[in-house]
N, CA, C and O atoms as a GROMACS GRO file, in nm:
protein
  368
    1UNK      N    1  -4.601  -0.366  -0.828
    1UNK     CA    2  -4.589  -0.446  -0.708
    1UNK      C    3  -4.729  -0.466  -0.650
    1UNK      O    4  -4.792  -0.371  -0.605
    2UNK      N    5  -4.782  -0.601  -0.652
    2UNK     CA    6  -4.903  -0.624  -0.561
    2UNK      C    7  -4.878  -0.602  -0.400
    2UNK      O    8  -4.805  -0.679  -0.338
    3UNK      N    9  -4.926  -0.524  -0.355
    3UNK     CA   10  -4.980  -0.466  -0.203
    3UNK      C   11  -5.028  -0.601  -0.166
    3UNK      O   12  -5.120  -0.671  -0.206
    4UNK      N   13  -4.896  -0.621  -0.038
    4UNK     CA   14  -4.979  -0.724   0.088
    4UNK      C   15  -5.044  -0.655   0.162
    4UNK      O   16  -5.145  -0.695   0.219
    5UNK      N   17  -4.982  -0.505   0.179
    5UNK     CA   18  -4.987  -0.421   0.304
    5UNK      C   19  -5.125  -0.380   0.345
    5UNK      O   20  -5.147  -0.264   0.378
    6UNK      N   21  -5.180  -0.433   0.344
    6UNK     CA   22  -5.357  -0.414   0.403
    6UNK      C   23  -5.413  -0.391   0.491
    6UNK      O   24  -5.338  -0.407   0.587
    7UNK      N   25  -5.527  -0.355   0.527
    7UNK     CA   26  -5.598  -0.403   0.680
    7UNK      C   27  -5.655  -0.208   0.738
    7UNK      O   28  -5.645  -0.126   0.646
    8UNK      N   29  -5.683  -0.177   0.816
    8UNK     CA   30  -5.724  -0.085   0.875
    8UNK      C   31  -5.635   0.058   0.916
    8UNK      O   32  -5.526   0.027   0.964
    9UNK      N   33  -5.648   0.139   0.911
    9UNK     CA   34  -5.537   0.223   0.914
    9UNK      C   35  -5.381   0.216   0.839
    9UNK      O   36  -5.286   0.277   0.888
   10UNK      N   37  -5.368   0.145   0.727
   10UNK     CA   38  -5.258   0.098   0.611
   10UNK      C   39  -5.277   0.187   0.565
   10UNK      O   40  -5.391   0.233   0.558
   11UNK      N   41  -5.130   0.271   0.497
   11UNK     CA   42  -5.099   0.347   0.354
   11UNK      C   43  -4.980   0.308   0.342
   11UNK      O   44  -4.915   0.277   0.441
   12UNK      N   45  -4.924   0.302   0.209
   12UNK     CA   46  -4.855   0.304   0.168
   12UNK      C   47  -4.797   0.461   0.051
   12UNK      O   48  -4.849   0.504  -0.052
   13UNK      N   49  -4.668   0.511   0.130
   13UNK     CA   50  -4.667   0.661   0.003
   13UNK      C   51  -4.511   0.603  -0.078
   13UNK      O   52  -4.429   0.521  -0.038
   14UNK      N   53  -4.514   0.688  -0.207
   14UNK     CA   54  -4.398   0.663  -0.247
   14UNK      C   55  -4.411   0.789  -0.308
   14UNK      O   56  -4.499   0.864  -0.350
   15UNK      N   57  -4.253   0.780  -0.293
   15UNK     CA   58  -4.203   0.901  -0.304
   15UNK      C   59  -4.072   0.934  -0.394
   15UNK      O   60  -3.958   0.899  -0.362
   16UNK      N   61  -4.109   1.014  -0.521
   16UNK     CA   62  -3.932   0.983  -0.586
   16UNK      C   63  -3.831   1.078  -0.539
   16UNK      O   64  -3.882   1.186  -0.508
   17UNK      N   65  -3.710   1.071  -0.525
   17UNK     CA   66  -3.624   1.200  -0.469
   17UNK      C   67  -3.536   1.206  -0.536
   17UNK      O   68  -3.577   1.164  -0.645
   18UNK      N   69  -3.396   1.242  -0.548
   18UNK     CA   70  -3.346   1.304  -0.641
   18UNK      C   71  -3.237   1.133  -0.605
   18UNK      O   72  -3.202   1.063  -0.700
   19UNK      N   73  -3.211   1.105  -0.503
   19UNK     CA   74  -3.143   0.979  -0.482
   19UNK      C   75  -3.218   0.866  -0.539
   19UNK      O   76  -3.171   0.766  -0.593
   20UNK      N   77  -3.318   0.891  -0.522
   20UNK     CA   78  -3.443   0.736  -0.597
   20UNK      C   79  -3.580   0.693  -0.515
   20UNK      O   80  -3.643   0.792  -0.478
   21UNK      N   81  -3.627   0.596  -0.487
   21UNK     CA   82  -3.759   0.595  -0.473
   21UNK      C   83  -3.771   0.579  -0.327
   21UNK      O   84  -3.710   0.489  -0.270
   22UNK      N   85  -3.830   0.644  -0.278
   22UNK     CA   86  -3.843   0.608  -0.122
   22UNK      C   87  -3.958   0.557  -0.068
   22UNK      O   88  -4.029   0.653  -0.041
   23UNK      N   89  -4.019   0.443  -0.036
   23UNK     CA   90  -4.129   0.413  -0.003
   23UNK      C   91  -4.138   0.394   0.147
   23UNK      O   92  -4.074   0.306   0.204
   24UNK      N   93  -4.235   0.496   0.221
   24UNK     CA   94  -4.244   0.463   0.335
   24UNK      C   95  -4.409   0.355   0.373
   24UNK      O   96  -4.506   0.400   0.312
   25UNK      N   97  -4.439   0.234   0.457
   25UNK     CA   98  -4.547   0.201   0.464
   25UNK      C   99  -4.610   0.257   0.592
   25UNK      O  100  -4.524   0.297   0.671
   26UNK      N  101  -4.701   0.268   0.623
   26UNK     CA  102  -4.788   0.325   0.772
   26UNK      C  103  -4.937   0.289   0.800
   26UNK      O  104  -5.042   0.270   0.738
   27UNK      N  105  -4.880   0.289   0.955
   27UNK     CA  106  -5.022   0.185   1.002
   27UNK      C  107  -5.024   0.322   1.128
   27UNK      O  108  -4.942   0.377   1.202
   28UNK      N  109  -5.168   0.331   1.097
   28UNK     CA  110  -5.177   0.488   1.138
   28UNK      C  111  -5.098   0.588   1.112
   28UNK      O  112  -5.048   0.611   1.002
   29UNK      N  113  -5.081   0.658   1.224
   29UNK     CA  114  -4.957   0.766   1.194
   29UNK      C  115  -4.830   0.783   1.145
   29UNK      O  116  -4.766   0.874   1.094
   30UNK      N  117  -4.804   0.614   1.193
   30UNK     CA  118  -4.642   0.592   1.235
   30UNK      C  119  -4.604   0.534   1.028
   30UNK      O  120  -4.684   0.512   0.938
   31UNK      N  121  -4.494   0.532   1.029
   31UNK     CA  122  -4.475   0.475   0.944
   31UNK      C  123  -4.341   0.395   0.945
   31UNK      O  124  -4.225   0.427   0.920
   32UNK      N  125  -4.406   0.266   0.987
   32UNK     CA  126  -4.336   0.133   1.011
   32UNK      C  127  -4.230   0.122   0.974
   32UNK      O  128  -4.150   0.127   1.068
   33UNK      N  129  -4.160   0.101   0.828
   33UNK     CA  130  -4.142   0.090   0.724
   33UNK      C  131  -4.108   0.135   0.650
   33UNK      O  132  -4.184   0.169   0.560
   34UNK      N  133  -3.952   0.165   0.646
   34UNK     CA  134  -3.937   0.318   0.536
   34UNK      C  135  -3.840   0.231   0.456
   34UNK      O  136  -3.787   0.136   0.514
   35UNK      N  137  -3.811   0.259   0.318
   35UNK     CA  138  -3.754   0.173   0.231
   35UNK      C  139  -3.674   0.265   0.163
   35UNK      O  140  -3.739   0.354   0.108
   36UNK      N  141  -3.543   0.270   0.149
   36UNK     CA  142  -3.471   0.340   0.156
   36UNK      C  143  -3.421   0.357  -0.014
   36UNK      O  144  -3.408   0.248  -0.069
   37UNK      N  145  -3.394   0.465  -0.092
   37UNK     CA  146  -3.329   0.419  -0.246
   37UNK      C  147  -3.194   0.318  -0.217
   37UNK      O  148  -3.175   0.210  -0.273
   38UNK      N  149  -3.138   0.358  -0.150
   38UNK     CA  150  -3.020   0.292  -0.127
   38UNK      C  151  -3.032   0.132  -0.113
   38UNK      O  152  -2.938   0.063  -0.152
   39UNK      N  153  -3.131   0.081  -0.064
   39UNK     CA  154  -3.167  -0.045  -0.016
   39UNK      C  155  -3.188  -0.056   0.080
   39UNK      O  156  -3.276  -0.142   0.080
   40UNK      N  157  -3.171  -0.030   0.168
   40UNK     CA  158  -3.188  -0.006   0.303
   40UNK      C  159  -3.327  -0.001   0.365
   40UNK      O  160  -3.401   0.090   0.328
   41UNK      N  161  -3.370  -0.083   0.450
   41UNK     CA  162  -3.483  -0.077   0.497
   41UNK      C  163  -3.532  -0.025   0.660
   41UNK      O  164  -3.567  -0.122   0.726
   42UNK      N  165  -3.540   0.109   0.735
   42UNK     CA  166  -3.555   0.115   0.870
   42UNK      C  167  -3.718   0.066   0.930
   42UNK      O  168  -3.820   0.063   0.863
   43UNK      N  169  -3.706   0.036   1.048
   43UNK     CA  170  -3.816   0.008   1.129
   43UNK      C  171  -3.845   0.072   1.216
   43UNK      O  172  -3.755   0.141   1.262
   44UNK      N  173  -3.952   0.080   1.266
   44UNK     CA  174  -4.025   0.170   1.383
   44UNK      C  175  -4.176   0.122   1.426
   44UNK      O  176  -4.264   0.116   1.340
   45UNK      N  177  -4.196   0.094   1.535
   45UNK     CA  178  -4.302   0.090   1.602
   45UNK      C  179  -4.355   0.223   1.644
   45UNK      O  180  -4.461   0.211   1.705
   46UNK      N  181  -4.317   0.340   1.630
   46UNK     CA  182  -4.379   0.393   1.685
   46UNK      C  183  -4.420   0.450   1.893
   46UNK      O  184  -4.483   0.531   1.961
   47UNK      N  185  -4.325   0.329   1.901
   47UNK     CA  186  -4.372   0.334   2.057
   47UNK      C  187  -4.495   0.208   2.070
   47UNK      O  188  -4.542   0.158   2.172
   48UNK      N  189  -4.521   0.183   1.952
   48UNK     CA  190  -4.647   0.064   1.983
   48UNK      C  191  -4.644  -0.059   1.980
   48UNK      O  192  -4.728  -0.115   1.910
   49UNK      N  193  -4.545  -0.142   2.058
   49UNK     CA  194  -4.510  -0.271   2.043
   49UNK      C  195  -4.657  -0.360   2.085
   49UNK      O  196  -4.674  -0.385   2.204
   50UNK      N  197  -4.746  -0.401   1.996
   50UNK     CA  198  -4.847  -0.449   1.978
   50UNK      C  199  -4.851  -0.545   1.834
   50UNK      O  200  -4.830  -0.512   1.717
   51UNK      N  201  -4.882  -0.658   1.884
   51UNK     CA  202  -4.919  -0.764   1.782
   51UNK      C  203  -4.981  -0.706   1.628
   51UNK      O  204  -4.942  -0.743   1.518
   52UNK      N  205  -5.082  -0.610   1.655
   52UNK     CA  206  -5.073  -0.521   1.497
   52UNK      C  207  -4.992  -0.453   1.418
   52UNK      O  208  -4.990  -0.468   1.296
   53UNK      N  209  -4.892  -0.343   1.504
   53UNK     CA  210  -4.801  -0.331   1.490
   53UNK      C  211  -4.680  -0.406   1.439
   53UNK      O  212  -4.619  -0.333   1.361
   54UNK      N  213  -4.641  -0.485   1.449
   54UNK     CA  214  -4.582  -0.592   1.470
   54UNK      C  215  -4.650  -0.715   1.329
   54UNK      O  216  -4.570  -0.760   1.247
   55UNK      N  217  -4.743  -0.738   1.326
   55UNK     CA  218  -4.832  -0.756   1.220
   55UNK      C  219  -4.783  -0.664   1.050
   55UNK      O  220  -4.721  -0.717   0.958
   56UNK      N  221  -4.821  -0.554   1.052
   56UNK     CA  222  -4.819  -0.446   1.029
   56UNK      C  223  -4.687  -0.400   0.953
   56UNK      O  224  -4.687  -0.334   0.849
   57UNK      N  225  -4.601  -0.435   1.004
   57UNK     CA  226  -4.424  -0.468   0.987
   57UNK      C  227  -4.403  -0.558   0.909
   57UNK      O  228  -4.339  -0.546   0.804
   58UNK      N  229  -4.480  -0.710   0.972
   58UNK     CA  230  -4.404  -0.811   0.905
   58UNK      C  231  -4.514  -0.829   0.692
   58UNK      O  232  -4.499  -0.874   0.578
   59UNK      N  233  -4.570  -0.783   0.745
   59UNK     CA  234  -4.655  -0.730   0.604
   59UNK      C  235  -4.636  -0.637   0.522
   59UNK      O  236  -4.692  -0.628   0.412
   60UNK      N  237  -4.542  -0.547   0.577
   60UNK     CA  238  -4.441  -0.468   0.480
   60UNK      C  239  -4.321  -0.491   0.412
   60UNK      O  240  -4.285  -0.446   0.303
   61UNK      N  241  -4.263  -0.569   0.489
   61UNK     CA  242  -4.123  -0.644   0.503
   61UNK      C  243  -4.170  -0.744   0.361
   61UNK      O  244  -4.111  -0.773   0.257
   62UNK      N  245  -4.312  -0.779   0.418
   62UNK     CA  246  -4.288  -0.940   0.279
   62UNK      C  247  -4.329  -0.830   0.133
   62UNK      O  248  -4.268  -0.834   0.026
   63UNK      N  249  -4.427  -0.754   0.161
   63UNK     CA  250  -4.432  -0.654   0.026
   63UNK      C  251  -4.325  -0.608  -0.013
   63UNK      O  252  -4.315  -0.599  -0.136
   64UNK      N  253  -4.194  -0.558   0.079
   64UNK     CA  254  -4.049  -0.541  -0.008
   64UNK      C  255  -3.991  -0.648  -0.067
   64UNK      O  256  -3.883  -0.635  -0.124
   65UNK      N  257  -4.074  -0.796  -0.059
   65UNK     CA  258  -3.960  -0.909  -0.068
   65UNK      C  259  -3.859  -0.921  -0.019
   65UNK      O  260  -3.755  -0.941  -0.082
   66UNK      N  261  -3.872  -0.907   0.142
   66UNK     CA  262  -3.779  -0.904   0.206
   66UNK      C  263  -3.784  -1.027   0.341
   66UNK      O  264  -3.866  -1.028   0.432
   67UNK      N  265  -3.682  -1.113   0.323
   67UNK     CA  266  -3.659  -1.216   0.429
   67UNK      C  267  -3.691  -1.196   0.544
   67UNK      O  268  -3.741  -1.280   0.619
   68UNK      N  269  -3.660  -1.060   0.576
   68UNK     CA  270  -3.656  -1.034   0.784
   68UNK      C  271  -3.843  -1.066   0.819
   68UNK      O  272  -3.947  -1.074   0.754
   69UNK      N  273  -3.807  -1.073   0.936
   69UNK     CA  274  -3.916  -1.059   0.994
   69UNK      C  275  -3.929  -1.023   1.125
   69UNK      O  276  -3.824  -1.072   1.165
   70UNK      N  277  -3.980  -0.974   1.224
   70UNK     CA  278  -4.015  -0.917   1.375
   70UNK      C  279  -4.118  -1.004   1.432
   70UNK      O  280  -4.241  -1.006   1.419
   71UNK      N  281  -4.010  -1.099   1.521
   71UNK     CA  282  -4.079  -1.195   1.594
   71UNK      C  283  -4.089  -1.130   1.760
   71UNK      O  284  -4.071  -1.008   1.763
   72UNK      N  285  -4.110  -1.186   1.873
   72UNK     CA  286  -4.148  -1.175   1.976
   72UNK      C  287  -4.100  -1.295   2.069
   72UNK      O  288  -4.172  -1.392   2.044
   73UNK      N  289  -4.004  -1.327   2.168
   73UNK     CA  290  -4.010  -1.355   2.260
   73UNK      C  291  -4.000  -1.271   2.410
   73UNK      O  292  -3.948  -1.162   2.436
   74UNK      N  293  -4.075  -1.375   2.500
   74UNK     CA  294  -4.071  -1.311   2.618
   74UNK      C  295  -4.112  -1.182   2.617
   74UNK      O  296  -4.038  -1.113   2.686
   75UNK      N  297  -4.214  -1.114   2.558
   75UNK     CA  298  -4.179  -0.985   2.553
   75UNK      C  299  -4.142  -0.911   2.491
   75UNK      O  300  -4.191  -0.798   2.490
   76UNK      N  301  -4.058  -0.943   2.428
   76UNK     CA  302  -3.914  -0.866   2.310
   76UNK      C  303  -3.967  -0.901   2.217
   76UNK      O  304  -4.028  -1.007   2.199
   77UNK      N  305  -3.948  -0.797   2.131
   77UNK     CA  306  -3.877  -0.845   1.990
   77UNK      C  307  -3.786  -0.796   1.936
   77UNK      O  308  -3.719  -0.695   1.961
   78UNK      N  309  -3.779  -0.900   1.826
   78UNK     CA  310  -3.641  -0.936   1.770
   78UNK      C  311  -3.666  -0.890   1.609
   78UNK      O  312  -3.777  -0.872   1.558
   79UNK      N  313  -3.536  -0.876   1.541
   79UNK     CA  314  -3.542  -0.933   1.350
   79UNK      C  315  -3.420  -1.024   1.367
   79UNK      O  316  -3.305  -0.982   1.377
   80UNK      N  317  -3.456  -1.149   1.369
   80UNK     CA  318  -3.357  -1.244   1.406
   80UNK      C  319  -3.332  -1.288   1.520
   80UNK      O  320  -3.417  -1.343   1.590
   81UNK      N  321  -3.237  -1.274   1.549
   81UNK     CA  322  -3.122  -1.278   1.692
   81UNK      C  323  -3.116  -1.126   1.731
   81UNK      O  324  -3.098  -1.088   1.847
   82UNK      N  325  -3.131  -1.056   1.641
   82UNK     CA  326  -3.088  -0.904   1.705
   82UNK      C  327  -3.210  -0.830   1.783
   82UNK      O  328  -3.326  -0.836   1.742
   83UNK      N  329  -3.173  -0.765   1.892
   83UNK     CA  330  -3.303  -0.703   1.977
   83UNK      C  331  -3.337  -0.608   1.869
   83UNK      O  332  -3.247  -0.565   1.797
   84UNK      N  333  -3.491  -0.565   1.848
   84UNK     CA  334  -3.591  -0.475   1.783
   84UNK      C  335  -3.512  -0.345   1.862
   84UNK      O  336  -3.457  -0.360   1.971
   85UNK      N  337  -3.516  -0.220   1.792
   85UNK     CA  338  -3.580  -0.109   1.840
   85UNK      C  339  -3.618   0.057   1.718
   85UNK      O  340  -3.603   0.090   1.600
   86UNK      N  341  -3.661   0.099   1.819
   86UNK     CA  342  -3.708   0.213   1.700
   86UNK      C  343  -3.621   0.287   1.584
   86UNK      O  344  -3.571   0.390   1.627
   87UNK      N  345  -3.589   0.256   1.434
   87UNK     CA  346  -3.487   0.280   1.396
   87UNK      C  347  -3.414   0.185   1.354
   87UNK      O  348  -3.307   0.205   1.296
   88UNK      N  349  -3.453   0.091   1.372
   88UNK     CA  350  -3.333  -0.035   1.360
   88UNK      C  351  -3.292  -0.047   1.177
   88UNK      O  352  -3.378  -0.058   1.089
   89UNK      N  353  -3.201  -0.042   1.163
   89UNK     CA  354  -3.195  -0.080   0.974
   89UNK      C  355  -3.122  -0.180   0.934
   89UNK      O  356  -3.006  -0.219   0.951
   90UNK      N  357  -3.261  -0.228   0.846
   90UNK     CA  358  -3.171  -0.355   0.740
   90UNK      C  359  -3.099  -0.310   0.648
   90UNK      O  360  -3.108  -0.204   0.587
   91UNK      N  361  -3.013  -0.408   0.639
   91UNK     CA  362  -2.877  -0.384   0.494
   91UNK      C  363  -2.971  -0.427   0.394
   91UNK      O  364  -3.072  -0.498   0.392
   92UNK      N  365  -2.899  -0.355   0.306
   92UNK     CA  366  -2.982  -0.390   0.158
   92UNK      C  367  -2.931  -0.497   0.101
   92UNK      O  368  -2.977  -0.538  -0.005
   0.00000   0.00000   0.00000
C-alpha cells in the first residue's frame, strides 16, 4: 500500500493479532485512525478538533481507500450527515 499518510508528526503502525491486521495511523500521540481486522474503521481526534487533525484523518481514510471523509460546518464536524465524535466507527 502506497502511504498518503504524511506530513509532520505521522506514523503509521501495523500490527498482526490473532483476529488479523490492525493498522492504527497517528498524528502525534493520538492515533486518528484505527483500522480494524474486521473492517471496521474508528476515529478520534484526540480532543484536537483542528484543521490538521482533521487533515490528518481525511489522509488516512483515503490511504484505507475509504469513501468517508470529516468535513466541518459551523464548527462541527461531521462524516457525512452524522455528527463527528471521539470513537465514532465506520462499517466495513
Amino acid at each position: 500500500m502506497a502511504s498518503q499518510f504524511r506530513g509532520t508528526a505521522r506514523t503509521i503502525c501495523r500490527t498482526d493479532t490473532a483476529e488479523g491486521l490492525r493498522v492504527e495511523y497517528c498524528y502525534h500521540k493520538t492515533a486518528v485512525v484505527r483500522s480494524r481486522p474486521d473492517g471496521t474503521v474508528a476515529l478520534h481526534s484526540g480532543g484536537w478538533r483542528t484543521a490538521t487533525t482533521k487533515h490528518a484523518i481525511n489522509q488516512a481514510l483515503e490511504d484505507l481507500g475509504r469513501e468517508e471523509r470529516v468535513s466541518q460546518r459551523d464548527f462541527a464536524w461531521f462524516v457525512g450527515d452524522v455528527p463527528f465524535h471521539d470513537g465514532i466507527v465506520l462499517a466495513a
